[in-house]
N, C-alpha and C positions, 0 to 999 in steps of 0.2 A: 543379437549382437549388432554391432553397429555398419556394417557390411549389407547385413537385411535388413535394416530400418532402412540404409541410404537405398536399397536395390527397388524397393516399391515406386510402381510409377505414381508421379505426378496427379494431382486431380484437380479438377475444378467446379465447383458450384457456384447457383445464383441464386437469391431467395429476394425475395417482395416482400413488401408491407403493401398487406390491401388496400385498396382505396375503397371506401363503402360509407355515404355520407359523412360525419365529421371524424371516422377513425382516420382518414390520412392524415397525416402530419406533414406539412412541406409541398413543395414544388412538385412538378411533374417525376410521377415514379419512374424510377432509374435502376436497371439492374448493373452490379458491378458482380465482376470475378476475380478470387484470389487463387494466385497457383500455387499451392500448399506445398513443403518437402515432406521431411519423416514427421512434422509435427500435426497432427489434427485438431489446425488450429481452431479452436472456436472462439470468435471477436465478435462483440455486438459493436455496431454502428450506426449511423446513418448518414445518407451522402443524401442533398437533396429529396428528404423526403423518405429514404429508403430503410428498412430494418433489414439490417444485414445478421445474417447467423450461419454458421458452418453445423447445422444439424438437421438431422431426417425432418421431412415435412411432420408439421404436429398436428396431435387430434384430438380435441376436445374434449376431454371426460371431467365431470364432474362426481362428488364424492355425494352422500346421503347427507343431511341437514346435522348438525353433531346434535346428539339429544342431551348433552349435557349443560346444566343451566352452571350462571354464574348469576354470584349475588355481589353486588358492590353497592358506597355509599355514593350516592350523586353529586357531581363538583360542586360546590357552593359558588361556581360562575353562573351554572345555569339556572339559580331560585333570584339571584340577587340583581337582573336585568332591568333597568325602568325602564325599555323598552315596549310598547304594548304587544299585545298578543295577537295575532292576525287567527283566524280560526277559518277560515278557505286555505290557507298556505303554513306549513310546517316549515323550518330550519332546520336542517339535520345532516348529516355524515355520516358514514362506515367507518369504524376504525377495528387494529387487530387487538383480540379478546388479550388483554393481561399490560395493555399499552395506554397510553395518554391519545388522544386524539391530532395526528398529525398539525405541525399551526398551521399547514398550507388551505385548512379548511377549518380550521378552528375560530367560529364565527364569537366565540364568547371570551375571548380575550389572548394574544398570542403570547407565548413565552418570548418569541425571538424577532429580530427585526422584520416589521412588516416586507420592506422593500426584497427580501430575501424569497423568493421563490423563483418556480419553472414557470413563465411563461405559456409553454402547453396544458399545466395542468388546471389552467382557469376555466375550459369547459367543464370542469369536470366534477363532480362534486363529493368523489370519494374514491379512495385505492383500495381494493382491492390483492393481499399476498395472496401468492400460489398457497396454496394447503394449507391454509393458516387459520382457525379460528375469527371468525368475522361479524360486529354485531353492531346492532345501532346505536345512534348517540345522537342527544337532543340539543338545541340552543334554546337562548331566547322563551322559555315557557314560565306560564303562571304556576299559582299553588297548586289550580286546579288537577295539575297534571298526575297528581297524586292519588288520583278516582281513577284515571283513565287509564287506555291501554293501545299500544301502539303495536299493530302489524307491518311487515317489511317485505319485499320480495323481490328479490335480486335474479335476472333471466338476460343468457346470452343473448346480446344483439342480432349473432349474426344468426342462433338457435331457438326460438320463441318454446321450446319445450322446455329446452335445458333449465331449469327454476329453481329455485330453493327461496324458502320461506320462512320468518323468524318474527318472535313477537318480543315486548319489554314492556313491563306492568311496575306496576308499585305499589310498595306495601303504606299504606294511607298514614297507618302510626309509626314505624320508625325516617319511613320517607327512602327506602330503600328500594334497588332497581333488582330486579332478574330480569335476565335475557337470556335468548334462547342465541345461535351462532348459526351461522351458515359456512358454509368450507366448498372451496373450488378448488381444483386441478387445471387452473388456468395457465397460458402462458403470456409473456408480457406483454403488453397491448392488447391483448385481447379489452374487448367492451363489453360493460354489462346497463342495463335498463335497470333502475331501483325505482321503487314506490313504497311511498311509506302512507299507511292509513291510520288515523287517532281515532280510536273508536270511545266514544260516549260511557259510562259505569254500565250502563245496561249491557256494554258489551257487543249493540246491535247495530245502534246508530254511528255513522259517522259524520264528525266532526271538523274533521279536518284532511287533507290529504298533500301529498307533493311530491314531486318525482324530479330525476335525474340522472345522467352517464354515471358512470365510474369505470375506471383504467384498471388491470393487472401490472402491477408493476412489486418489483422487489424495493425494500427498505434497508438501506443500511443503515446499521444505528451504534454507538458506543460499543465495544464489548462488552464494559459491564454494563452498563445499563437493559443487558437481556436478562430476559426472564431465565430462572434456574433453567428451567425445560429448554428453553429455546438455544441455550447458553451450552447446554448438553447435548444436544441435536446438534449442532454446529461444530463443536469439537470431535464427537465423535465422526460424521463426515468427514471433517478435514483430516482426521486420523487416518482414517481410510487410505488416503492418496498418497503416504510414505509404507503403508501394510502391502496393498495390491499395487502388484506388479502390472504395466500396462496390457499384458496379455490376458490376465484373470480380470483388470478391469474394464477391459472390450469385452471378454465375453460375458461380466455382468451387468454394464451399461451401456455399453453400443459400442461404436468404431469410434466417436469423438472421445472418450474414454484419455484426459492425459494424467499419467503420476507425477507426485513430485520428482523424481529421479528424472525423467523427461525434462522439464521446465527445466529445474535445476543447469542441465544439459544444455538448455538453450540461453538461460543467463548467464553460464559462465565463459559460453562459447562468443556470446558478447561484449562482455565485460573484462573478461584476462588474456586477448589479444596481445600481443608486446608491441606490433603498432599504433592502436589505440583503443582506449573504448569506445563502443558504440552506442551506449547506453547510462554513463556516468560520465562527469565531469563536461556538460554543456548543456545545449539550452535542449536537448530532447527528452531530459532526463523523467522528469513529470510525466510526459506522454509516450513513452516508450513502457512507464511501469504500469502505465493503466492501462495498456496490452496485456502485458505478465498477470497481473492482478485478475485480469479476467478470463483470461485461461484457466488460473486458477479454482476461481468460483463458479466457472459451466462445467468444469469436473466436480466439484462440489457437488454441485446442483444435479450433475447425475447422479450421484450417490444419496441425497434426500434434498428434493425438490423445495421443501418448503424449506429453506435456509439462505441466508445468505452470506457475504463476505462481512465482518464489523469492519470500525475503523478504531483505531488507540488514540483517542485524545491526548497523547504524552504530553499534552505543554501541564495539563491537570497533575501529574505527578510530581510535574518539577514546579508544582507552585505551593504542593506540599512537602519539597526540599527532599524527593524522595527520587532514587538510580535505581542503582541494582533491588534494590527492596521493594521496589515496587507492587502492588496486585495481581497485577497483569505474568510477572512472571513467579510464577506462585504453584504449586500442585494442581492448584482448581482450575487453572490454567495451559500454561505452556509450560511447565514446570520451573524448579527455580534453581539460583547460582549458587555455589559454594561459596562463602568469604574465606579468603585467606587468611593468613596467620597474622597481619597486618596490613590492612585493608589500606592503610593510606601510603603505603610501597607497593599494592599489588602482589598479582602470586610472584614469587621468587624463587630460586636454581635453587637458597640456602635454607627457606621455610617450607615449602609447599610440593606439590607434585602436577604434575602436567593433568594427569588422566582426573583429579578430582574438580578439571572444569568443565568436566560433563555436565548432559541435565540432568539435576540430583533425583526429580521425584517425577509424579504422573505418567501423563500414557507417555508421552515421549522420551523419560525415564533412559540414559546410557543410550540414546541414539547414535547409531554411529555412522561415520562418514565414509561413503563410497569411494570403491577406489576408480579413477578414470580409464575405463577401458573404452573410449569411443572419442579421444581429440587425441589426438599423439601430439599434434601440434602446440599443445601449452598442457602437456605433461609431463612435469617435471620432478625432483628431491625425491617422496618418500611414494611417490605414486598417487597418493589420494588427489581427490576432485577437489583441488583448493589451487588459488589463484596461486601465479609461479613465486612471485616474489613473498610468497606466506609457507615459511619452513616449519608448521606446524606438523609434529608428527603424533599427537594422537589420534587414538583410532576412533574418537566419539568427536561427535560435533561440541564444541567449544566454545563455552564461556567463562570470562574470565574476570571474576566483580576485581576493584578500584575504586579509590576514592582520595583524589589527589587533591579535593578541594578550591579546584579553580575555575575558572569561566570558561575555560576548553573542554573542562569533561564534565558536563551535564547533558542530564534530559531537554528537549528542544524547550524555548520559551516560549511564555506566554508575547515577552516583546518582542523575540523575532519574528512572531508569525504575525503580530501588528505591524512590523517595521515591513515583512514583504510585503503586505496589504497596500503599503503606499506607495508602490514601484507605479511607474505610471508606463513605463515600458516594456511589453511584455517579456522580452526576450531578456530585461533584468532580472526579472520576478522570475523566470524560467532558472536560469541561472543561478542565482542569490538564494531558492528555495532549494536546490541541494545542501546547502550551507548550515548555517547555525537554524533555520527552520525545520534541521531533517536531521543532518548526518552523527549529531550529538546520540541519537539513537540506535544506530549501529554499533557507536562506541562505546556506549552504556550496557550496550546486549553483547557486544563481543569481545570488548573489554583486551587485556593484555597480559602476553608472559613473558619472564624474563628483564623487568628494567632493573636490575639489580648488575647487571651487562656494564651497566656504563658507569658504575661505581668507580674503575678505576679509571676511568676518563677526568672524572672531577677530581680524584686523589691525586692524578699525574698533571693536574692546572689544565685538562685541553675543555673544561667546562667549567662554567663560573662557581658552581653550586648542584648541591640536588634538589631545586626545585626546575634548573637550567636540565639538570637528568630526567627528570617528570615529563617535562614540555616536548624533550626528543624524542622521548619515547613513546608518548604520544603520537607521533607521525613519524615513527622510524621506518614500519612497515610501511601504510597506507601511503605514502605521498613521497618520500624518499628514497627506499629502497626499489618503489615502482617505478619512480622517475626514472632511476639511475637503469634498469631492467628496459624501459621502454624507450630510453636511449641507446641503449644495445651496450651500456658499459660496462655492465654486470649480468650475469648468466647463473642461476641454480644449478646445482649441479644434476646431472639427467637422473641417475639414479641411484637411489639410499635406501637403509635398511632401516628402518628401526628396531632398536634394542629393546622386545619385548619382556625381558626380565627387569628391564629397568630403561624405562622411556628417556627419563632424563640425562641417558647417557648415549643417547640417539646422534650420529653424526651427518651432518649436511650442512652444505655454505654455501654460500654464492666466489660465484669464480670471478675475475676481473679481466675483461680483454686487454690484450696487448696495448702499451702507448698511450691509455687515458689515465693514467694516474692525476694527471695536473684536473682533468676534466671533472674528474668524478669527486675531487675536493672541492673542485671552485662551485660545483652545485653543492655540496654540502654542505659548504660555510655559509652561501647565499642564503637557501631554503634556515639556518638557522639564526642567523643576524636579518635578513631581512624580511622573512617570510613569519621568522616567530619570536621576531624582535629582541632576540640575548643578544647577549654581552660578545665582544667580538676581546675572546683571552689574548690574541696575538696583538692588542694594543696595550695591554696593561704593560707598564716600565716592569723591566725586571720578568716580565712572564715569559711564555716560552714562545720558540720565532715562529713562522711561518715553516721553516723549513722542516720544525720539528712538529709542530701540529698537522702541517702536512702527512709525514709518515703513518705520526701515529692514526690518522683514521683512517689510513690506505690499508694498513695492517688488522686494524678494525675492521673493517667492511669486504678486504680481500682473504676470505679463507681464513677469518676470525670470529670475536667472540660476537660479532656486529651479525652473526645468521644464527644467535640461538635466540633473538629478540621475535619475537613472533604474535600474532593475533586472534583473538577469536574468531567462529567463520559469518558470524553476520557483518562481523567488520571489512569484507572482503567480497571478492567476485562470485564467489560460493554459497552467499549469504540464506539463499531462498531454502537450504536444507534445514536454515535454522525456522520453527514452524513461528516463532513471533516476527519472522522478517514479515507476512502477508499480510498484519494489521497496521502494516507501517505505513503503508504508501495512500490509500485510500483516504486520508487523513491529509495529507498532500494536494489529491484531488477535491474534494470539501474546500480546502484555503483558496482555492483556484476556483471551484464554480462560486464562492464567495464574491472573490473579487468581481468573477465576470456580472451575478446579478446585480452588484453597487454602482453598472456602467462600466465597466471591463475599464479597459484602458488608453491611455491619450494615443499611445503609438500600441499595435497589432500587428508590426511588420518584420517579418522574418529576415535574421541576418542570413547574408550568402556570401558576404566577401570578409575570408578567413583572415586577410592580410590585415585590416581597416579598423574591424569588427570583432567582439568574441563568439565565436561559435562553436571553440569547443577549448581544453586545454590543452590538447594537442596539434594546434593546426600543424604545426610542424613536428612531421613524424619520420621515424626510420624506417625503412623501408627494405627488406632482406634481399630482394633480389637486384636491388642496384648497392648494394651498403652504402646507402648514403641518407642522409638525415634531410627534408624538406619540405614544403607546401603541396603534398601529393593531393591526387583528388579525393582520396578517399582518407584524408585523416582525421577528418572532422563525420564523414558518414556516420548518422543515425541521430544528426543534431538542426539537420534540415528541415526546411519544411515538407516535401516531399518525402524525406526517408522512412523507411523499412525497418525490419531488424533482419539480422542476416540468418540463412538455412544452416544449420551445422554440417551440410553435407558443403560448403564452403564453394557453390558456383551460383546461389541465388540468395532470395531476398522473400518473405515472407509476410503475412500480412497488412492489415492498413497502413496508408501513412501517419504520420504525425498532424498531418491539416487533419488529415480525414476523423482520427480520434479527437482532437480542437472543437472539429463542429459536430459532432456524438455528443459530446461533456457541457455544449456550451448550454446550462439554462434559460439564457434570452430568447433564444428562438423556437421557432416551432419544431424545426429540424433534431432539436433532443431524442434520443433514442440509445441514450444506456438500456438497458432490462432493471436498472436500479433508477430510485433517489436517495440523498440524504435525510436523516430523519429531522433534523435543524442545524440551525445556524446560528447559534448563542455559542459564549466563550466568558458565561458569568461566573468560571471560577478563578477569572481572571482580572488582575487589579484597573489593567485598561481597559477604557472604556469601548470596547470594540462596536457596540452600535450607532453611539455617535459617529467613529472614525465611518464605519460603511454610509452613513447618512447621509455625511458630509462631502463623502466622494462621490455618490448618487448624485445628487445637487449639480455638483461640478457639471457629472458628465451629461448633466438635459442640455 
């Protein structure tokens, strides 16, 4: 219970990155310390030089050579070089068995833009995944190569025994390769020595030879674009972390061991505050989730080492004009949505039922939602772990397909994510990539119940139309009814039942404080005339007055039909229960080490003056223990450059900052030290031309 999580003391660890000829990375090594609450948080970083990790010192084991061969046809890059052949010196790379040859080392022609890599990985001459099937790969060679036969042998740096050894031959008539694979139980950075030998047809003599480093490091790569295997491996992992409980996965993976119900915990204790968020809506919001995201995947990674976190390329769906129907959420996947009875109104009180926006299929199959027993403080309506201002009362996590066909409810674009490219300010780009480069995503997976609510809104003139009911309802929850909540004008009510024989006749509203009626209008009308640009009805001759429009959405919103409108939960502070919330964000990070490899940006300078500046959407927040609304210090916390995310035990602050994850992520420097990279940086399913744009801003920025 949440009593014994907060009663454990306090800990703190330091860990190093060795310094041992060219493995350091950076500046003079630095040890930092985090003082952890109930969460065991594991963050990779680097501050100067340093790999930071929250896990037991590690020990070296490697695996047996895998004795199974694979047979594939040779790229037709590597026959068609007019390059000559050097025969003292080979060109070659490691890559993982059943993959394309990373372009960070792909000497025979790159898929993606050159200008696009890490920095650090220029010593290096090949990566090396934890556990993963590992085998050689040629540049640059003649016909000849089709007689001969190439041996490999990959040995810890820092261990001269630790070895394993691999050959790649060819069949002379069809021109076909077998290789043998090596497999390590490395961890990241670790270093390994390679040597590759071309032996002669006799087999005896050699020919040629060449050697070089290679890094441990993890790959993220598409989700689909993993191998079945690898695509299975990963799911079921990540399945794991909503099955076991964090007791049963400490004692089967150690003490850093977190579930999703944990996380969960901690994003929503940051995010459904009713003073502010600390982690949506400002400029911290990128580097805040690449925290979460990584907690995520070293719990993974305890449970099977060779995997990693993917990322969802969603601008690729919406360029096949594809939402809810997407692949991604699909049986093979994360399972998929139910359409309603009329997808272009959404589910409805009159067609549809609340509980059929469960996950219809796969492992995740009728997931349901926890009830909050561990934040009294923003627990509210039916009890579940769902943000205050979201009166969802079924008992499964919720999705809820739509399809209202306009430029508010799509999948993220291929343009917006060009258009943030071109922020030259960082703290734009920070900002502006919650937006139409991200949150269309949430809304597409979490979707909507109930706009059928404001039917009689437009029947009684207090809306133009139902396409004017579409737009509202679109942000009646997310942006409106939080406002109005995070202004303290509106209150859910503490506690409700749901009507398990029939959900949809489930009672809870939001209550309205004394004396803001005028208040809770004049934001109403605002956020809908000027924030979603309708039609303002109390100007039409003849329409209905102020006085009467007024009423009617007072009566609406206070303890009416205005709290049976409700959200799905990726749409909200609760999001991370939904299991396709975790391929969301990494996809984010990608657009951002993008930019930064293109020459990052003209300005890198963190806002701090909330008055001046944007730094978050609430710099002016309410504040319960003076009731008063205003520029408090902490209304913006978690959008700084220094900040944290806050402890659920509510007297501290936890893990890195936001600088400190900035220069983790940044691939310019040497100083990189995620445990991952990206697998590339193309967007050619995309009509823009994205690598001239990055070319172009490279340029700029020499």
């Amino acid at each position: 219970d949440h009593s014994s999580i907060m009663s454990k003391s306090l800990f703190s660890e330091s860990y190093e990155k060795e310094s041992a000829g060219n493995i350091f990375l950076g500046e003079s090594t630095k040890k930092y310390s985090f003082r952890l609450g109930a969460l065991a948080c594991t963050i990779f970083l680097a501050i100067g030089g340093t790999f930071l990790l929250t896990t037991s010192e590690h020990s070296f084991k490697s695996s047996a050579v895998t004795s199974s061969l694979t047979s594939q046809s040779e790229i037709s890059s590597t026959d068609n070089n007019s390059e000559s052949f050097h025969v003292t010196e080979l060109s070659f790379t490691l890559k993982r068995s059943g993959y394309s040859v990373l372009d960070y080392f792909d000497r025979s022609g790159r898929t993606s833009n050159s200008l696009m890599d890490y920095a650090f990985l220029q010593k290096y001459i090949a990566i090396i995944e934890p556990k993963s099937p590992t085998e050689l790969s040629l540049f640059r060679v003649e016909e000849d190569i089709y007689t001969r036969s190439f041996k490999f042998k990959v040995c810890s740096s820092t261990d001269s025994t630790n070895c394993q050894s691999g050959f790649r031959s060819y069949d002379a008539v069809t021109k076909t390769a077998t290789s043998t694979t090596v497999t390590f139980d490395c961890k990241p950075y670790d270093i390994f020595d390679v040597t590759v030998e071309e032996m002669d047809s006799d087999q005896k003599t050699i020919v040629a030879e060449s050697s070089g480093k290679a890094v441990c490091l993890y790959v993220r790569r598409e989700i689909r674009s993993l191998s079945s295997e690898d695509r299975e491996a990963f799911l079921t992992a990540a399945h794991s972390l909503w099955t076991l409980s964090d007791e049963q996965g400490k004692s089967l993976y150690g003490s850093t061991y977190q579930s999703v119900s944990l996380l969960l915990k901690y994003h929503h204790f940051n995010a459904g505050q009713q003073k502010t968020d600390h982690i949506h809506n400002g400029n911290g919001v990128i580097l805040q989730h690449i925290k979460f995201t990584n907690l995520f995947e070293s719990s993974l990674q305890l449970v099977d080492s060779s995997t990693s976190l993917p990322y969802w390329e969603f601008t690729a769906d919406n360029s096949k004009g594809l939402k809810y129907d997407n692949d991604v959420l699909t049986a093979e996947y994360f399972g998929s949505m139910h359409v309603p009875a009329d997808v272009s109104r959404g589910f409805t009180y009159s067609k549809d039922r609340i509980e059929d926006g469960a996950i219809q299929n796969g492992r995740w199959a009728k997931l349901t939602t926890p009830f909050d027993k561990d934040l009294p403080s923003i627990k509210f309506a039916y009890g579940y772990m769902r943000a205050p201002w979201n009166l969802n009362p079924s008992p499964y996590v919720s999705r809820f397909a739509f399809n209202f066909n306009s430029s508010k409810d799509q999948l993220p674009t291929c343009s917006a994510h060009y258009m943030a490219l071109q922020n030259e300010d960082m703290m734009d780009f920070f900002f502006e990539s919650e937006l139409e480069p991200h949150g269309g995503n949430h809304m597409e997976t979490g979707g909507l119940f109930g706009c059928d609510m404001f039917d009689q809104l437009v029947e009684g003139g207090f809306l133009a139309d139902a396409d004017a009911a579409k737009m509202v309802c679109l942000f009646w929850v997310p942006a409106i009814m939080k406002g109005l909540f995070r202004l303290n004008y509106v209150l859910p009510q503490s506690v409700c039942v749901v009507n398990t024989t029939d959900i949809q006749a489930s009672q809870c509203s939001y209550e309205c404080q004394a004396g803001v009626s005028e208040e809770i209008y004049n934001y109403v009308h605002r956020y809908i005339t000027i924030h979603l640009g309708l039609e303002d009805v109390t100007m039409r001759p003849g329409g209905v007055s102020i006085e009467q429009d007024q009423s009617k959405w007072i009566e609406f919103i206070c303890g009416g039909d205005g709290s049976k409108v409700f959200v799905g939960d990726n749409y909200e502070s609760s999001s991370p229960k939904d299991p396709s919330f975790w391929v969301m964000h990494p996809t984010l990070e990608r657009l951002l080490q993008a930019k930064l490899m293109a020459g990052g940006f003209l300005s890198e300078k963190w806002y701090d003056d909330v008055k001046t500046q944007h730094v978050c959407d609430y710099a002016r927040c309410y504040d319960a223990d003076t009731n008063t609304t205003d520029y408090f210090e902490d209304c913006c916390y978690g959008h700084f450059e220094d900040d944290r995310m806050l402890d659920i035990s509510g007297s501290g602050y936890f893990g890195p900052t936001n600088s400190e994850v900035l220069l983790a992520t940044d691939p310019r420097y040497e100083t990189y030290s995620m445990p991952y990279i990206y697998d590339s940086f193309s967007w050619s399913h995309c009509e823009e031309d994205f690598d001239a744009l990055l070319t172009s801003m490279a340029a700029a920025h020499k």
